[in-house]
C-alpha positions in Angstrom: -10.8 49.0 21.2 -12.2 52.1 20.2 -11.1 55.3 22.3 -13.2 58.7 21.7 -11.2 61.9 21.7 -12.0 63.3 25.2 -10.5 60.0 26.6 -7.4 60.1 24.2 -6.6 63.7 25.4 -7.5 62.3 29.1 -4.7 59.1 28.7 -2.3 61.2 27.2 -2.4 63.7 29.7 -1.7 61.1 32.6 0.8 59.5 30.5 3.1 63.1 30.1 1.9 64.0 33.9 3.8 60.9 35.0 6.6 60.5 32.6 7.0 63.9 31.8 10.6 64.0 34.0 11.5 61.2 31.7 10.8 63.1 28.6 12.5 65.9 29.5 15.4 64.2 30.3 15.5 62.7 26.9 14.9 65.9 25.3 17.7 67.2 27.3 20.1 64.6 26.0 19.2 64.5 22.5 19.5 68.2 22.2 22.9 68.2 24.2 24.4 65.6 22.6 22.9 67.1 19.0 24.6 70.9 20.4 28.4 69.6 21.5 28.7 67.8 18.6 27.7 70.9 16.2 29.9 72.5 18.9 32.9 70.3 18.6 32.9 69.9 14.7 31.9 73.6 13.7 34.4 75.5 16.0 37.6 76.2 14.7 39.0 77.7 17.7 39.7 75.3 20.8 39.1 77.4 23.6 35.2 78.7 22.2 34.9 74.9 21.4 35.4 73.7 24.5 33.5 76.7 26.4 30.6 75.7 24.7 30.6 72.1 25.0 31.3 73.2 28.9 27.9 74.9 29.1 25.6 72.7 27.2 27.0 70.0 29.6 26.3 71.8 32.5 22.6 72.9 31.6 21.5 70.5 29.5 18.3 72.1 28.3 18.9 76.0 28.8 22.8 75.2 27.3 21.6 74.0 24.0 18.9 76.6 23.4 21.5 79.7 24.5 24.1 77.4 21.8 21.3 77.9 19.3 20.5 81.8 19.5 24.0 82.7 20.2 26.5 80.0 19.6 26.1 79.4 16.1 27.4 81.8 12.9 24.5 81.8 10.2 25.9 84.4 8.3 29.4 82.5 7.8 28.3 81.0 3.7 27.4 84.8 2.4 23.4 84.8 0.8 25.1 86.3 -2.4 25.7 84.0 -5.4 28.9 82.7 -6.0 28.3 84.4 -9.1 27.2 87.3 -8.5 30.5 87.7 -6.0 32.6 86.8 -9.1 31.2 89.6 -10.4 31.7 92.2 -8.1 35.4 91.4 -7.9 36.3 91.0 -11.3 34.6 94.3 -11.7 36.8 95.7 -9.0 40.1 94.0 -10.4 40.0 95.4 -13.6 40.8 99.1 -13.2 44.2 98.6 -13.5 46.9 96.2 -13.7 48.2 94.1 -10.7 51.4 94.9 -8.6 53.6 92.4 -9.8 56.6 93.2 -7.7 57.6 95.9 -5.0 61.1 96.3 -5.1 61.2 99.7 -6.4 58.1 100.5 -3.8 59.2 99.7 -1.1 61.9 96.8 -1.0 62.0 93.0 -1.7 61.5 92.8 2.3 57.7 93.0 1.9 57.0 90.8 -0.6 56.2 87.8 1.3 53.4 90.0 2.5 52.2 90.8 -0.9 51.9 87.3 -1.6 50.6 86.4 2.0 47.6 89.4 0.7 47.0 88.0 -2.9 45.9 84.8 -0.7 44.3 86.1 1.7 42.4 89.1 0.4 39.8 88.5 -2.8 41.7 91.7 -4.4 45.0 92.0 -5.9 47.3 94.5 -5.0 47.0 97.8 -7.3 49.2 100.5 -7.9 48.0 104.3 -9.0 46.2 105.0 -5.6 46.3 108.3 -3.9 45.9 108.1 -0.2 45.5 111.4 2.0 45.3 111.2 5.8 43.5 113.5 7.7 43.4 114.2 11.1 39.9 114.2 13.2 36.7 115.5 12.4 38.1 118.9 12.0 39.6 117.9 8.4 37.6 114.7 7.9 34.0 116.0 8.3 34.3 119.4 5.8 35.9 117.0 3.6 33.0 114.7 3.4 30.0 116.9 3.4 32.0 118.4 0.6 32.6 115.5 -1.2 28.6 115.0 -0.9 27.6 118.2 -2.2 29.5 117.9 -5.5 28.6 114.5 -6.3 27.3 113.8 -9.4 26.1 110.5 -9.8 25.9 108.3 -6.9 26.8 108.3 -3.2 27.4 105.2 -0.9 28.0 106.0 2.8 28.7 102.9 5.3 29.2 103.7 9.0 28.7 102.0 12.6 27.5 104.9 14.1 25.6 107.9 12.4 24.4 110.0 15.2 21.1 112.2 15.3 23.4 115.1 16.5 24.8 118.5 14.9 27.2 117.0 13.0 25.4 113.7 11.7 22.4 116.7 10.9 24.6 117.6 8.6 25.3 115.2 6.6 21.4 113.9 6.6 21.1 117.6 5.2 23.9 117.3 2.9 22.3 113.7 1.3 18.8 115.0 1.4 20.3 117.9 -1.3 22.1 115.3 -3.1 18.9 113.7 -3.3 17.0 116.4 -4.3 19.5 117.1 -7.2 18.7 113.4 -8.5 22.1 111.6 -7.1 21.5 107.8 -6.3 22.6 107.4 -2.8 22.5 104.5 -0.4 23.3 104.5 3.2 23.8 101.0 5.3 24.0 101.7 9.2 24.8 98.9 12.0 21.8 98.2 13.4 23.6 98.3 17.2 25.6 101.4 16.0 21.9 103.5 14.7 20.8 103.2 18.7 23.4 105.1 20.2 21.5 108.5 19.9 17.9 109.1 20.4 16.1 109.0 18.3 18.0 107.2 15.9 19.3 109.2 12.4 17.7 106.4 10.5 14.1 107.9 11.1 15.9 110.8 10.3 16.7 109.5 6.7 13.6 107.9 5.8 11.7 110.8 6.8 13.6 112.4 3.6 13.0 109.7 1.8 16.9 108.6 1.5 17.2 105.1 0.8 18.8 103.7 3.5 18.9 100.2 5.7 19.6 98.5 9.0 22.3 96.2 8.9 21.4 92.6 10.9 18.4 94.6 12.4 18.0 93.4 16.2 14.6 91.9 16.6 14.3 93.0 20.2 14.9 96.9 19.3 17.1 97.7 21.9 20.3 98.9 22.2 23.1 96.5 22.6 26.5 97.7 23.3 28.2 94.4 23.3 26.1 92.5 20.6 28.1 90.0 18.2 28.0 90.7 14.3 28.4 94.6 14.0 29.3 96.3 10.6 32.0 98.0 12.0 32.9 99.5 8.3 33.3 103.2 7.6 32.9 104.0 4.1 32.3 107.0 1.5 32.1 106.7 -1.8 31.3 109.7 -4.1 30.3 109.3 -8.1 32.4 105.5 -8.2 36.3 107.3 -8.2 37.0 109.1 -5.1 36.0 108.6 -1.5 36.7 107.8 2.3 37.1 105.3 4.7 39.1 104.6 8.4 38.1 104.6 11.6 36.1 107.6 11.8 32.0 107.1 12.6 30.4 110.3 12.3 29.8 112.1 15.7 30.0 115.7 16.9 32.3 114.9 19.9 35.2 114.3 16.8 34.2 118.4 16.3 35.9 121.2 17.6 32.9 123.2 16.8 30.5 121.2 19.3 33.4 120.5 21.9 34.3 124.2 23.0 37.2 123.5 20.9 38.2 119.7 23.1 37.3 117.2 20.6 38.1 113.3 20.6 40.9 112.2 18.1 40.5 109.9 15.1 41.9 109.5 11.9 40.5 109.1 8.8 41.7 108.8 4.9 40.7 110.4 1.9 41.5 107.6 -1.4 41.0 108.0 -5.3 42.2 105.3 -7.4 41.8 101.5 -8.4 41.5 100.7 -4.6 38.1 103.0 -5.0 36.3 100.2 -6.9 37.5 97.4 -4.1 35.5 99.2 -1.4 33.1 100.2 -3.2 32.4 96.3 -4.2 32.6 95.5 -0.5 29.7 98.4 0.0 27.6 96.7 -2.8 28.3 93.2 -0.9 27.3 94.5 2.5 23.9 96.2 0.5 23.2 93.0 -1.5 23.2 90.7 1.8 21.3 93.4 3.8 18.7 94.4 1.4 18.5 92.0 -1.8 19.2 94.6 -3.9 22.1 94.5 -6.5 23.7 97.8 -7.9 24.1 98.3 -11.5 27.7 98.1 -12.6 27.2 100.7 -15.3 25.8 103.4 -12.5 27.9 102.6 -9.4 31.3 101.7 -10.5 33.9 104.2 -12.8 35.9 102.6 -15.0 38.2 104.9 -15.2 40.0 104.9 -11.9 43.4 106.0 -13.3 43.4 109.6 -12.5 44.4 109.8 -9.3 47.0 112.6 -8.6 50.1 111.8 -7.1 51.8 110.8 -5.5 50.2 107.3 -6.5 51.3 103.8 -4.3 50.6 100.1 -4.3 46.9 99.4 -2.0 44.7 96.9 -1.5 40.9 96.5 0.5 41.4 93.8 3.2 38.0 92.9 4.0 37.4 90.9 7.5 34.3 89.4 9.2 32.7 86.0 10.5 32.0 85.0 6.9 34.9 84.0 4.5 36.7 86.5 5.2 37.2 85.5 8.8 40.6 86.1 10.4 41.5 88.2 7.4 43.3 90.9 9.6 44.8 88.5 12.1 46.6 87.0 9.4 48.0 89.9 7.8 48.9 91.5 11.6 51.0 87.7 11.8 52.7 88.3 8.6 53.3 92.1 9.1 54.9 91.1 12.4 57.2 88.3 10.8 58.8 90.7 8.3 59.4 93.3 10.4 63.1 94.5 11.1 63.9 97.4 12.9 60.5 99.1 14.1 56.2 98.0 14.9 54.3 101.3 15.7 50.6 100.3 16.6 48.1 102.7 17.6 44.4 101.2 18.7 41.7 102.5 21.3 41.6 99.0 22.5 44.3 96.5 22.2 43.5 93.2 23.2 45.5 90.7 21.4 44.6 86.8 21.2 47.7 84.6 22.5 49.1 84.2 18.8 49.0 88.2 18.4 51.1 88.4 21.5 53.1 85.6 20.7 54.3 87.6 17.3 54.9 90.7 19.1 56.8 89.0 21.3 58.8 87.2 19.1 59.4 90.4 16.9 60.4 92.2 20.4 62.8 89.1 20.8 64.4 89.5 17.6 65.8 93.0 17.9 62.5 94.6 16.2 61.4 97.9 18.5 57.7 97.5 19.0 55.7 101.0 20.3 51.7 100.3 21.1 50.2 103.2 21.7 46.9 103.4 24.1 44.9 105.9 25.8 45.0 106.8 29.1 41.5 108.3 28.9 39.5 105.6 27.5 35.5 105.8 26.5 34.8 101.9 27.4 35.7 101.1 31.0 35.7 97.7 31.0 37.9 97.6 28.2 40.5 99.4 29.6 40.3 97.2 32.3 40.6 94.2 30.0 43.8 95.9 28.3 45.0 96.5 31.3 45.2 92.4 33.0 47.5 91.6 30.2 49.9 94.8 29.3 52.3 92.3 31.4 52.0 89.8 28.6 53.4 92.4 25.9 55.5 94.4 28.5 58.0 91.7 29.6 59.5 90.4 26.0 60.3 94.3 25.5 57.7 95.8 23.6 57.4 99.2 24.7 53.4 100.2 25.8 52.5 103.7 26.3 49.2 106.0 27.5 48.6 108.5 25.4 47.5 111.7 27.6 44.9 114.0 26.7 42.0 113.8 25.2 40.4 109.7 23.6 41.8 108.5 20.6 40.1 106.6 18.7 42.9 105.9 15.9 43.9 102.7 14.3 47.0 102.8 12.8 49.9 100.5 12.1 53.1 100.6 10.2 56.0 98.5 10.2 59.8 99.7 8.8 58.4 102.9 7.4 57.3 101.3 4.2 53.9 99.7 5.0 50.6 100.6 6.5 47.4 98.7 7.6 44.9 101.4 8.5 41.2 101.4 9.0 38.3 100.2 10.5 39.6 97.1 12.6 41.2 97.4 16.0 43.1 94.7 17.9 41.0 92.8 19.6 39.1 89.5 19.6 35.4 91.3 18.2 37.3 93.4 15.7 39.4 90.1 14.4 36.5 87.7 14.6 32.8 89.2 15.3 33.0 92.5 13.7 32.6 93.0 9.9 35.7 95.2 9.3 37.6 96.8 6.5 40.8 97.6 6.0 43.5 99.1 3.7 47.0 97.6 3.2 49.3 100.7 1.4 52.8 100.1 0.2 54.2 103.9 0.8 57.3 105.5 2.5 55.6 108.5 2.6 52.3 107.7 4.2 54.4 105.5 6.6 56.8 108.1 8.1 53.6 110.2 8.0 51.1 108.1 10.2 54.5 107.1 12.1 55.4 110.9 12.7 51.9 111.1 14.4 52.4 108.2 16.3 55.9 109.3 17.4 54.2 113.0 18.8 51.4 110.7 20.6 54.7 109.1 22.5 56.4 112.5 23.1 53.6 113.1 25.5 52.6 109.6 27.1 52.7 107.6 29.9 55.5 104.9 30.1 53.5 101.7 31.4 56.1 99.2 32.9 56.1 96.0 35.0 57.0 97.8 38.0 53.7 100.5 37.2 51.7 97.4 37.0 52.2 95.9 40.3 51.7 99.1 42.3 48.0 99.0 41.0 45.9 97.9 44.2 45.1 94.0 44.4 41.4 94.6 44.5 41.9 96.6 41.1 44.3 93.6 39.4 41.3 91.1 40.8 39.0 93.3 38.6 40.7 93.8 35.8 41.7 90.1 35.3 37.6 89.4 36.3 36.8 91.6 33.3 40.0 89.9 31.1 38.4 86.9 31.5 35.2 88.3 29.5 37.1 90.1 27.1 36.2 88.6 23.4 32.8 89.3 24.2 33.3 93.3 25.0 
């Protein structure tokens, strides 16, 4: 039987209009069943495992779909070569001999955490490294723009938020002179961190013709304070030897000069030496997968990173992020917390530890160790102080000692364990830094940077807030109810 085309279109449409519930449900079913087992087999963790697989039950069409734009990690195999990433850390490796032992550093206490790094991190722990702290945007900034007016060669400069204000002005000025004097320069900006001025420094950049880029652009062009997958890295390299990085973005409100002399606190770190080339790789990684561009070896990278002045110490670039290098820093925090024998100092603008994080702190506490976490009372995200707040109980009643730093936000993250070993940088303690955030870190080997971030965390203590179980419970019901509402959202803020 021969059927024109008008009466083809005219059966099929009666055939969806009447079985088109049937279809659906189909649909539904293939797609759920196709989502919770992606669900179940790709999630490492049990509890997102089990969330999901929850909500694609419960909405069988709408669950799989929100599984697909938000559920599933597409940059977790990295779009560079195997290769080509062999390539940019042998480069890096090369500067210097590795750190073979650390008994004269620092003790033979630490070195089942050099050898818990060598596996964990791409880079091998090397010695010869100079690293400076410096305190806020007072000494950090001048440093910088510095830095960038007497480069040579090349500058790379990595941040989560650059803002369109006086201060990120100039350094937009700053790279526009470098430019004009014929440096290469390359600036990668989180596409989430770009938004928080208006309008966004980025137009600012292009406008002078600096190359620059977005990293993991959002296609809806709208600012996102809790989106998943930030470059939370703050980097500056000058000429391939000397250079920046911590937890610093670049912001007037860090400024005493655009605060009436009340700025916010950071800390941020001033490096030279074979740990240089490590970050610097890490920038070039973050450029390649953003823009498709490689950098040449011969103009980016010195080979000649001995130099540094002293006092030189052991350091190594811990990179983190939900690629490879997933869970990076949670597995260093578990093994710094393991060796630890007489004192933790932590100092992070939001602490949120995972279960295991807590566990180790605990168990430290437990074991005689003297554990300070330092937080601020005055914090810039609401809803994650209220978060910190629901579970201060959890660290507070093994006998870790938690304390609210008065004045002004702090925005510092710092950690050091027995006076001998530091993890500073980009990463703070909570589920997005350890998991969703692309973070970098430095792991230094140093009595004297120790006592000195530990000296600085002591002076934040001098003048905080004691919280204890008995200032917990006198917070109203209705506020607990809140907090624990908000604790319950917590790896997504």
């Amino acid at each position: 039987m021969h059927l024109d085309l008008p009466e083809l279109h005219r059966l099929l449409q009666d055939f969806f209009s009447e079985y088109w519930p049937h279809i659906a449900a189909i649909l539904g079913l293939l797609m759920g069943v196709t989502a919770a087992i992606h669900a179940a087999m790709s999630k490492n963790d049990v509890r997102a495992a089990i969330s999901w697989v929850g909500v694609i039950i419960m909405s069988p069409l709408l669950g799989p779909i929100l599984y697909f734009v938000a559920g599933i990690n597409r940059i977790r195999q990295s779009q560079i070569s195997e290769e080509r990433d062999k390539q940019l850390k042998s480069f890096s490796n090369y500067t210097s001999p590795p750190v073979t032992e650390l008994a004269h550093h620092v003790g033979e206490q630490f070195e089942p955490l050099h050898i818990l790094g060598d596996r964990i991190s791409h880079f091998q722990l090397r010695a010869g490294n100079r690293i400076e702290m410096l305190n806020g945007g007072d000494e950090a900034y001048p440093r910088m723009l510095q830095a960038i007016e007497n480069a040579q060669k090349t500058i790379a400069l990595q941040s989560y938020i650059f803002d369109n204000d006086r201060i990120g002005r100039q350094f937009v000025d700053a790279l526009k002179r470098a430019k004009e004097r014929g440096v290469e320069i390359k600036v990668l900006i989180d596409a989430v961190g770009s938004r928080y001025s208006r309008p966004p420094s980025i137009r600012l950049l292009r406008k002078h013709k600096i190359p620059c880029a977005l990293f993991l652009t959002n296609p809806f062009g709208i600012r996102m304070p809790y989106a998943n997958l930030r470059s939370h890295r703050k980097v500056l390299i000058i000429d391939g030897n000397k250079g920046f990085t911590g937890g610093m973005n670049i912001r007037e409100g860090f400024c005493s000069e655009f605060t009436d002399n009340n700025p916010d606190h950071d800390t941020h770190f001033k490096i030279q030496g074979p740990i240089v080339a490590q970050i610097l790789s890490a920038f070039a990684h973050d450029w390649e997968f953003t823009t498709k561009e490689e950098l040449d070896y011969n103009l980016w990278f010195d080979v000649d990173l001995s130099s540094a002045p002293e006092p030189q110490v052991p350091a190594r670039c811990i990179r983190s992020g939900p690629d490879r290098f997933l869970a990076s820093t949670h597995n260093m925090l578990l093994g710094a917390f393991a060796v630890a024998k007489r004192h933790i100092r932590i100092q992070s603008p939001y602490f949120i530890p995972d279960l295991v994080l807590i566990g180790a702190l605990n168990t430290a506490a437990r074991r005689g160790v003297q554990v300070d976490i330092v937080i601020p009372k005055k914090n810039n995200l609401k809803l994650v102080n209220y978060a910190m707040t629901a579970q201060l109980d959890q660290i507070i009643c093994s006998g870790c000692r938690v304390w609210r730093a008065t004045g002004n936000f702090n925005h510092s993250k710092l950690l050091t364990i027995d006076g001998a070993w530091s993890y500073v940088g980009s990463s703070n303690i909570d589920a997005r830094s350890l998991r969703l955030n692309f973070e970098l870190d430095i792991e230094v080997y140093s009595h004297d940077l120790a006592k000195e971030i530990e000296n600085k965390i002591d002076r934040e203590i001098e003048k905080a807030e004691p919280v204890t179980l008995e200032s917990l419970e006198k917070i109203p019901f209705r506020k607990k109810l809140r907090n624990r509402i908000i604790w319950l959202a917590s790896p997504y803020l």
